[in-house]
C-alpha positions in Angstrom: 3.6 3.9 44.5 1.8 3.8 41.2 3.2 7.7 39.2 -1.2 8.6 39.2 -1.4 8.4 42.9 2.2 10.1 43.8 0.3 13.4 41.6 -3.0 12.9 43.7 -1.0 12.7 47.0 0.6 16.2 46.2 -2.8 17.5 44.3 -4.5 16.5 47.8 -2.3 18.8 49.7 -2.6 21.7 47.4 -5.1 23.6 45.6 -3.0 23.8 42.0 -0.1 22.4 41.1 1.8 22.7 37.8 3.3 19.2 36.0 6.9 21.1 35.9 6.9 21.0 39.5 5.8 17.9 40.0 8.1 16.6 37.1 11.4 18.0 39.1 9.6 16.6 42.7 9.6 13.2 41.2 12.5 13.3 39.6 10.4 12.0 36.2 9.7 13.5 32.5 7.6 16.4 31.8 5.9 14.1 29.6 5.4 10.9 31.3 3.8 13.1 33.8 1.3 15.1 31.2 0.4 11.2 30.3 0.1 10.1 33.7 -1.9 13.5 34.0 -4.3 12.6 30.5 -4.9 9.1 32.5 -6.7 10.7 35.7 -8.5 13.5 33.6 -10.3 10.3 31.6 -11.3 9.4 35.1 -12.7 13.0 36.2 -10.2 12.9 39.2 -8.4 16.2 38.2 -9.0 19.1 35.6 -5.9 20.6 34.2 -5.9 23.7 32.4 -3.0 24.3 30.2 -0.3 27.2 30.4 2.7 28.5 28.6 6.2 30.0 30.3 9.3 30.8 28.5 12.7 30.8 29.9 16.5 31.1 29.3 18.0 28.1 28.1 22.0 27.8 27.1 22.7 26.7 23.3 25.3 24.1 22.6 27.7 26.8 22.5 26.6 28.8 25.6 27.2 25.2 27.1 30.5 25.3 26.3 31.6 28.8 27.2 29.6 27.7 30.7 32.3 24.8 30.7 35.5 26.2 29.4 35.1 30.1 29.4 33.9 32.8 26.7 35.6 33.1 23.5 37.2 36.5 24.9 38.5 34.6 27.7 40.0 31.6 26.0 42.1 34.1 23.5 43.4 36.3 26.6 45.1 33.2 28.6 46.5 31.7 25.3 48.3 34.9 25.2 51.9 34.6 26.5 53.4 37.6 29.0 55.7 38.0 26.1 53.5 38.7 23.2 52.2 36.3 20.3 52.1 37.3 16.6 48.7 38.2 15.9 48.8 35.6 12.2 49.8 32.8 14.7 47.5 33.6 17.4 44.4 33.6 15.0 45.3 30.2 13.8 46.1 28.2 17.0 42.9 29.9 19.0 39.0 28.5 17.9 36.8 31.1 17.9 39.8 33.3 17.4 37.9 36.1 14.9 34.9 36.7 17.8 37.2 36.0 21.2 39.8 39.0 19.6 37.3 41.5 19.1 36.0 40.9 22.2 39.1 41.2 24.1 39.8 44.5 22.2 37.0 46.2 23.1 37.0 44.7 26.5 40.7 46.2 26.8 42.1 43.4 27.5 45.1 42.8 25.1 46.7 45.5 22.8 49.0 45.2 19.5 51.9 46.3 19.2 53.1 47.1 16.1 56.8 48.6 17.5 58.7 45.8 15.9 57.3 45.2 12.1 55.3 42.1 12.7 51.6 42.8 14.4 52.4 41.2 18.3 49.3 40.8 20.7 50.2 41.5 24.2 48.2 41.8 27.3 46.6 44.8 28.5 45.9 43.6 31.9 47.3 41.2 34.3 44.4 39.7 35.1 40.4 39.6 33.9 37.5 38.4 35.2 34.9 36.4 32.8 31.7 37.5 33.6 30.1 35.8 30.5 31.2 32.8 31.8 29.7 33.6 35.7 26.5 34.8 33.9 26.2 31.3 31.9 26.9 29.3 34.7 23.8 31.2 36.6 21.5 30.6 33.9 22.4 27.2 34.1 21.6 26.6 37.8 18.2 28.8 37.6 18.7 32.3 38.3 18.7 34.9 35.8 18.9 38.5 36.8 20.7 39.6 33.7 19.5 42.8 32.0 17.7 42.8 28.9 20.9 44.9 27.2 23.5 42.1 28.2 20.5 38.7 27.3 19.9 40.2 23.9 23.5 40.4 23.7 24.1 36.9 24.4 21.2 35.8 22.2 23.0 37.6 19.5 26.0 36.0 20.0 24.1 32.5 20.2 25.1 31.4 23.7 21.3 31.8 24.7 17.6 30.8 23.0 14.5 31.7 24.3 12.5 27.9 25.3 8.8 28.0 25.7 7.4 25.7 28.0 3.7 24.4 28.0 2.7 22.4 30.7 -0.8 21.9 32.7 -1.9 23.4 36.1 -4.1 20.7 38.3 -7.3 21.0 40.2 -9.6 18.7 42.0 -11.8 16.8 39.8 -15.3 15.9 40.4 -14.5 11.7 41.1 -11.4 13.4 43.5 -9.8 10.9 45.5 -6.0 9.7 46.8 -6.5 6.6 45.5 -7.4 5.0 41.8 -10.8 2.7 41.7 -9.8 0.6 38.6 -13.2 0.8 36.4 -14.1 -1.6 34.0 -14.1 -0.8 30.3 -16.0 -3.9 28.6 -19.5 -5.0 29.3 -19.3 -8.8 29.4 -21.6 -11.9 28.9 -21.2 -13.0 32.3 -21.8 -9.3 34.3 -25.0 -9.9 32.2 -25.5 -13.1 33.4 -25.0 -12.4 37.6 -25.9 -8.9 37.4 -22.5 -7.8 38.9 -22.7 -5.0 36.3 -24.8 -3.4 38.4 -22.4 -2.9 41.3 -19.4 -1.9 38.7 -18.2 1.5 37.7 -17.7 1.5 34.0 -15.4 4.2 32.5 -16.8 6.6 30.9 -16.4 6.5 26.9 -14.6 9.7 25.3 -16.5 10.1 22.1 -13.9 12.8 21.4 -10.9 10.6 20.7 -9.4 9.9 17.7 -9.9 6.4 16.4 -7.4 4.5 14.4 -6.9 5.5 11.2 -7.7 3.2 8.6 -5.3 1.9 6.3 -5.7 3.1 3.0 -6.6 0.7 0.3 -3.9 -1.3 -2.1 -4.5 -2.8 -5.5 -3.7 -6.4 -5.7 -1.0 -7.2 -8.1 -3.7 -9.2 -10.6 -5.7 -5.5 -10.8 -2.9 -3.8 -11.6 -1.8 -6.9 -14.2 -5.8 -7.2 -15.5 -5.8 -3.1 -15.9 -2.7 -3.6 -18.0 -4.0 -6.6 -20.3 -7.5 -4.1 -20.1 -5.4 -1.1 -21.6 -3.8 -2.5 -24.3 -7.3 -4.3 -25.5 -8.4 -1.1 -26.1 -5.2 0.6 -27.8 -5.1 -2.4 -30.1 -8.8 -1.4 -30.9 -11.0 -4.0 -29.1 -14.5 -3.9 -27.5 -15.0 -4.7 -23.9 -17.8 -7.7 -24.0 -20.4 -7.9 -20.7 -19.2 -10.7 -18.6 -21.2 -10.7 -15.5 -23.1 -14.1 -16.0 -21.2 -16.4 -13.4 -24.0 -18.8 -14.4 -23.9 -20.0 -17.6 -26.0 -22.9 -19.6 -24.5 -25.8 -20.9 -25.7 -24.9 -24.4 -23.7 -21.6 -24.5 -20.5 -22.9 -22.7 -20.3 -26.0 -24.8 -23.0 -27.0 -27.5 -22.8 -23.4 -29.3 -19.0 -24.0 -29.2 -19.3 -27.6 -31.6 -18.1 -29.6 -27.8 -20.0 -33.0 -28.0 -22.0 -33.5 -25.2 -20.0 -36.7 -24.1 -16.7 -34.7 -23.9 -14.8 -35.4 -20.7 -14.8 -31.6 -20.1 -18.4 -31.8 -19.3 -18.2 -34.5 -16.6 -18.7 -33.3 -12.7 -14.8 -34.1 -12.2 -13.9 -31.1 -14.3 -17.2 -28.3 -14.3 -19.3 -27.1 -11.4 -22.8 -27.7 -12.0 -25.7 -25.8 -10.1 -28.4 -27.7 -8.1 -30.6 -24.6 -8.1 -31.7 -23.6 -10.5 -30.3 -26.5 -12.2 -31.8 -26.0 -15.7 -32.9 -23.3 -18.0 -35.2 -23.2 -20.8 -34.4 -19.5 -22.7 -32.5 -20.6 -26.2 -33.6 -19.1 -29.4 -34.8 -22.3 -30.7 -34.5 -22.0 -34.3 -30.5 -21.3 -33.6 -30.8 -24.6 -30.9 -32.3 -26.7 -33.8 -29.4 -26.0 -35.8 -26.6 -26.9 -33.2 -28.5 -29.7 -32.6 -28.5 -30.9 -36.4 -24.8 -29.8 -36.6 -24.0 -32.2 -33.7 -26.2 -35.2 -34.6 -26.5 -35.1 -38.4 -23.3 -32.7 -39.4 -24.2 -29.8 -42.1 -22.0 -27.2 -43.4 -19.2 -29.5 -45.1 -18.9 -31.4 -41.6 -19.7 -34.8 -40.7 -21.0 -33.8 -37.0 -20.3 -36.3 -33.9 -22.8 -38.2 -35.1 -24.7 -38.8 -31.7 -28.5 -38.2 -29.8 -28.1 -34.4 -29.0 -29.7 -34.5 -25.9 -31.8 -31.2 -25.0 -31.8 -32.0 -21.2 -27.7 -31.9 -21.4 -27.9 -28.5 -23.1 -30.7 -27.2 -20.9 -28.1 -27.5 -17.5 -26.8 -24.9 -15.3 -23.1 -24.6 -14.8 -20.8 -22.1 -13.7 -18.9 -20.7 -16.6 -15.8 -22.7 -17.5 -14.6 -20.4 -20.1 -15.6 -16.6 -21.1 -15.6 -18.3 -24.6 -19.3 -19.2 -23.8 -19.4 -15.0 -23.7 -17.7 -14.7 -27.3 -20.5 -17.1 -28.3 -23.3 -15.2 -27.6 -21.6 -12.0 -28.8 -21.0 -14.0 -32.2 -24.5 -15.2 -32.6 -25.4 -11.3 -32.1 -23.2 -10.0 -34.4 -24.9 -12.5 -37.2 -28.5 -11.4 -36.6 -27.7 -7.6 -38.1 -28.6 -7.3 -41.4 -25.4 -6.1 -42.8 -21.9 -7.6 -40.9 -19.1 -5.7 -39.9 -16.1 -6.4 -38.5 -15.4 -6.5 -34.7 -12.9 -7.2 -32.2 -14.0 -8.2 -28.8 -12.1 -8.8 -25.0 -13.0 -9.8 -21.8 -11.4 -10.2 -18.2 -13.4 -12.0 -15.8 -13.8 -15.1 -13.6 -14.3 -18.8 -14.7 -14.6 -22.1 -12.8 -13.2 -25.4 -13.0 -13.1 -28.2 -10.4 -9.3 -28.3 -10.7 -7.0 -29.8 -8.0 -5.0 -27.1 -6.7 -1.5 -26.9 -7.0 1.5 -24.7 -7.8 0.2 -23.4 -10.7 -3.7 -24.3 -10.9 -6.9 -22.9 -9.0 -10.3 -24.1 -9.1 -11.8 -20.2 -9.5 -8.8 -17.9 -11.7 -9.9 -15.5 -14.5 -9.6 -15.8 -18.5 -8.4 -12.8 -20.8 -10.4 -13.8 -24.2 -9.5 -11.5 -27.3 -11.7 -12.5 -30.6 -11.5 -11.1 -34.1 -14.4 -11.8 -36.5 -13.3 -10.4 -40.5 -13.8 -11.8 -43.8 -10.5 -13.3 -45.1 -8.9 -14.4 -41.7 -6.0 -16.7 -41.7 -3.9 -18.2 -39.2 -1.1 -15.6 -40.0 -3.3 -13.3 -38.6 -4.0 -15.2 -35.7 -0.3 -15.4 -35.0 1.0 -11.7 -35.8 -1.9 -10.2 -33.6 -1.1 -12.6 -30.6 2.9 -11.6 -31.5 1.8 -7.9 -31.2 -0.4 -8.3 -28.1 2.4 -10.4 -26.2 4.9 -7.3 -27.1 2.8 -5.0 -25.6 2.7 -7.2 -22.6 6.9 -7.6 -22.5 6.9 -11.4 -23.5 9.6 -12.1 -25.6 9.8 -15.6 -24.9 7.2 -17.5 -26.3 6.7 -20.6 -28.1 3.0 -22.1 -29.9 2.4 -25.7 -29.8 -0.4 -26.9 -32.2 -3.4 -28.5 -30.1 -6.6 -29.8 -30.1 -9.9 -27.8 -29.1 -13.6 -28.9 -29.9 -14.0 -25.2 -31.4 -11.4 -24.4 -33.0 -9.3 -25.6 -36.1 -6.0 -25.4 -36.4 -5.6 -24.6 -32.8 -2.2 -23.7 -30.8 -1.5 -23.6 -26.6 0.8 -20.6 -26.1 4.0 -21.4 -23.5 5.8 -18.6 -22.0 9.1 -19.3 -20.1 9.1 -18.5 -16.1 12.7 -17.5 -14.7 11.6 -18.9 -11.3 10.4 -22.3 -12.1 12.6 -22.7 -14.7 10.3 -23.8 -17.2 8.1 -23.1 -20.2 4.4 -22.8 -18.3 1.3 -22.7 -20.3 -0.3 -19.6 -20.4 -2.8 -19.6 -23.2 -4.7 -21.5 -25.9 -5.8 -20.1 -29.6 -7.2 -20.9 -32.6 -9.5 -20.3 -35.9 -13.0 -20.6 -35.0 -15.0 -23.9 -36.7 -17.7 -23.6 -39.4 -19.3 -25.9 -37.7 -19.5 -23.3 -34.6 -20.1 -20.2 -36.4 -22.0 -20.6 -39.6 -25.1 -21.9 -37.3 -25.1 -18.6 -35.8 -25.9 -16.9 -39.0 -22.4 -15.6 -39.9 -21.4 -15.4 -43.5 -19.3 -18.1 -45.1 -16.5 -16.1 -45.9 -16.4 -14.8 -42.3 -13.6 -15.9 -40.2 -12.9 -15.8 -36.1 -9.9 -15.9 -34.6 -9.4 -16.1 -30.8 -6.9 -16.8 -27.9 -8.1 -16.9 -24.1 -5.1 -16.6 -21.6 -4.9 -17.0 -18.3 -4.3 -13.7 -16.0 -2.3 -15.4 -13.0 0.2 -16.8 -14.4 1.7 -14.1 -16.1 1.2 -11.7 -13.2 3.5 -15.1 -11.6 5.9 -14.5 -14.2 6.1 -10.6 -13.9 6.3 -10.7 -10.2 8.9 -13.4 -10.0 6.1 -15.9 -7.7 6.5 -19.3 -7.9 3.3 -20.6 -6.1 -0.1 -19.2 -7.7 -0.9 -20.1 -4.0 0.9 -17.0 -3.1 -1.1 -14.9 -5.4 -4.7 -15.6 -4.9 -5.9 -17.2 -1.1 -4.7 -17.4 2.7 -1.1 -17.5 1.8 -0.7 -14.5 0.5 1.4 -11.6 2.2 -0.1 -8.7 2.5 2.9 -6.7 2.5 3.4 -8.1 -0.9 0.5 -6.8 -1.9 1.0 -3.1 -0.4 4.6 -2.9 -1.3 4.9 -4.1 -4.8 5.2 -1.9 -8.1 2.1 -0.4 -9.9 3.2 -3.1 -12.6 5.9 -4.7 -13.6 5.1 -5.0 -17.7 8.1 -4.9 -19.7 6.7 -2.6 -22.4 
């Protein structure tokens, strides 16, 4: 029989009934009965109402007394008919210091001090241990000790004072000897037959506590991207706006000197929009001359020497690079009347149609820096990158020279990973073109340098992963993500 019906057996014989009682009936724990108890109460089959008792309860070393006599006692038998000296007896007896005053004042052993050394003798030929017989009815139940001799024993530490709280048990309103199991979901098919109508539905407790939530974790590429974010702004940079996912072709190639029959711009490698698939807002007299510096050349350059098609330019993407970003801030910086110098940085999302692997995804984000001053060189280009990667805790780095449509003389940036065993690339820089900036506007003796980096794979590097698939998707372990460091940057 089922513990909830053995309690509504007894509860059907009886008006009350306390859960300590019916805990040492059934042999069972206080507590398994109070949650047996909780279970019926949900049903409205009994109403409990809480009460408190204290008792007596031995300590670990009332418990042991109870077992093998009182301190008092234990000194008295080790005491030979012929005496002990008192040095020795303190040392062979536990509890030796409390049992001997005891027995003194008890007037059970003397000392004699007849024959120079201190000797403890017996007093008495016999004693009876009534601490012990006291202990020993505690322990069965019965306590008829007087208040003088408990607090005595409390003192002493061979008693505590236990409160008890258990629950005394009525009749509910649903009373019955036996549980009618009630349903708790409301389903499609009681809908359906319309046997909810002849079901008895527990009742919901609006007054229970739900599951708490877990709290919230950064991801290890926030805590990475706040990182890179900090030390833009300690090295003095400008946060640009990056929250145009959808970007034109002209900004994310034409307005960065990229011929419009580059092999970047094909559908294998950049997501194109079907709606709205073009756009029409350029400043056009800007447009005009991207589209001479493309066709015709200008500026000390050649060009591609190509038809600059309008329709290519006029097509929406989504962003590729956040370089398309740094465009439009450069062509805003040259419209003031008067330039000055600025730094710029972004963090944020771009899109290629990449085939994913161990270290490429098709949506990951770009860290662009850009510097715009008069008298830039590629020196500079190299000791700010050296100084941002310090900050960062890369030490080893190497710079390949490259080729980018935008930038001359250009240079990919490797950093070694531990775990693959490899130099990765994690980065590409360069010196902005004439071509691309002095149709913005920009004075001649303005130069632009900028690097864009990619956030993953350093936060790979840093974190010892191996599989960008383990950063970013439906691999990733969650308990990664709540257990690892705020960040790991060597600074």
């Amino acid at each position: 029989m089922e513990l909830n019906e053995r309690i509504l057996l007894v509860l059907d014989k009886n008006e009350r009934v306390d859960t300590l009682k019916l805990a040492l009936e059934f042999n069972e724990d206080h507590q398994k009965v109070v949650g047996a108890v909780k279970s019926l109460e949900a049903l409205e089959m009994v109403t409990s109402e809480a009460v408190k008792s204290t008792r007596w309860e031995l300590t670990e070393e009332g418990q042991l007394v109870a077992d093998k006599g009182s301190h008092e006692a234990v000194l008295y038998r080790s005491v030979p008919d012929t005496g002990i000296p008192q040095a020795e007896l303190m040392k062979t007896v536990p509890n030796a210091k409390v049992g001997f005053s005891k027995a003194m004042s008890s007037g059970w052993i003397l000392i004699d001090k007849s024959g120079g050394a201190p000797l403890v003798k017996k007093k008495v030929d016999s004693i009876t241990d009534t601490v012990q017989d006291h202990l020993n009815e505690i322990k069965k139940g019965i306590d008829n000790l007087a208040d003088n001799i408990r607090n005595d024993y409390k003192k002493r530490k061979l008693l505590q004072e236990v409160t008890i709280k258990s629950f005394l048990l009525s009749k509910g309103p649903q009373f019955a000897t036996t549980i009618k199991k009630l349903e708790t979901d409301l389903t499609s098919e009681m809908l359906l037959t319309g046997s909810w109508k002849n079901l008895d539905f527990k009742p919901y407790n609006f007054d229970a506590l739900g599951q708490p939530p877990e709290c919230g974790h950064l991801h290890p590429l926030l805590k990475v991207r706040s990182e890179f974010r900090e030390i833009f702004l300690e090295m003095g940079f400008t946060e640009m706006p990056t929250n145009m996912y959808v970007e034109s072709s002209f900004w994310n190639f034409d307005a960065l000197f990229q011929p419009q029959q580059h092999p970047a711009r094909d559908a294998h490698d950049t997501f194109f929009i079907s709606n709205p698939a073009v756009t029409t807002k350029f400043p056009m007299d800007y447009l005009e001359r991207v589209k001479q510096v493309h066709s015709k050349g200008g500026y000390g350059s050649q060009g591609y020497r190509y038809d600059w098609k309008l329709e290519e330019a006029q097509k929406n993407l989504l962003r590729t690079h956040t370089t398309a970003v740094s465009a439009r801030m450069l062509y805003q910086l040259a419209q003031q009347k008067q330039f000055t110098p600025q730094k710029y940085f972004s963090i944020d999302k771009v899109f290629r149609n990449e085939t994913l692997d161990a270290t490429h995804l098709a949506e990951f984000h770009q860290v662009e820096g850009v510097v715009a001053a008069r008298g830039l060189s590629l020196a500079d280009l190299i000791g700010t990158l050296d100084a941002f990667f310090k900050r960062l805790g890369f030490h080893r780095l190497q710079f390949k020279p490259a080729y980018n449509p935008y930038t001359e003389p250009s240079m990919e940036i490797f950093a070694y990973h531990t775990g693959l065993g490899k130099w990765i690339e994690i980065g590409n820089s360069g010196v902005f073109r004439p071509e691309m900036l002095l149709p913005m506007g920009l004075p001649e003796d303005v130069r632009v340098i900028a690097w864009g980096l990619s956030l993953e794979r350093p936060t790979m590097i840093k974190y010892g992963l191996n599989n960008i698939r383990d950063l970013v998707g439906p691999r990733v372990d969650l308990q990664m993500v709540q257990t690892n460091p705020i960040c790991r940057l060597d600074k």
